[in-house]
Phi, psi and omega in degrees: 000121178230137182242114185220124198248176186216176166116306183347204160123204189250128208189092154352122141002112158098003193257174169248148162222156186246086172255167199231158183233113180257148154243139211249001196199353180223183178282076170327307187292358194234010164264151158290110189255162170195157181245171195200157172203153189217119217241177184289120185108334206244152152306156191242122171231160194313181146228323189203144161215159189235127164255156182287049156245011187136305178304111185287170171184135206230171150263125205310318177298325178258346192314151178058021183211323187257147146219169199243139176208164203233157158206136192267359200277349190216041156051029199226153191250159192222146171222113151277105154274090179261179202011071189283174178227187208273319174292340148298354159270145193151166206288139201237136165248152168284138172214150157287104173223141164222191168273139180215147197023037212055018152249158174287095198265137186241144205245132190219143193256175179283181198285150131219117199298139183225126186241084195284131163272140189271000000 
């Protein structure tokens, strides 16, 4: 599994930003994706997961503003951020897991930083 998320940047209050995860290196369709952020200072916590049949699960901070979306044909995981707000900023990462010899393996792609400005 190689995760490389893109998208990142500098994003106005009330604004949108789109980031993406491609992976590159497994059976796209059969992993389980998330996006996690970790802001300065803080534990790196979910933010969105996606399971492969589909299944969403949010965070409380982000529901009705963030969504997590998949597209398997082109192996890349998606997070739409809309109105974000200044406490959304921080580095947001991607991960991966599947099972692997029965166990639950996590896959971690490098960072991108999102920076809401007020």
């Amino acid at each position: 599994v190689q995760l490389q998320a893109s998208g990142g940047g500098l994003v106005q209050a009330g604004g949108s930003l789109r980031l993406s995860c491609a992976d590159s290196g497994s059976i796209f369709s059969i992993n389980d994706m998330g996006w996690y952020r970790q802001a300065p200072g803080k534990q790196r916590e979910l933010v969105a997961a996606i399971t492969s049949g589909g299944s969403t699960n949010y965070a409380d901070l982000v529901k009705g503003r963030f969504t997590i979306s998949r597209d398997n044909a082109k192996n890349t995981v998606y997070l739409q951020m809309n109105s974000p707000k200044p406490e959304d900023t921080a580095v947001y990462y991607c991960a991966a897991s599947r099972i692997v010899a029965g166990s639950n393996v996590v896959y971690w792609g490098q960072g991108t930083l999102v920076t809401v400005s007020s």
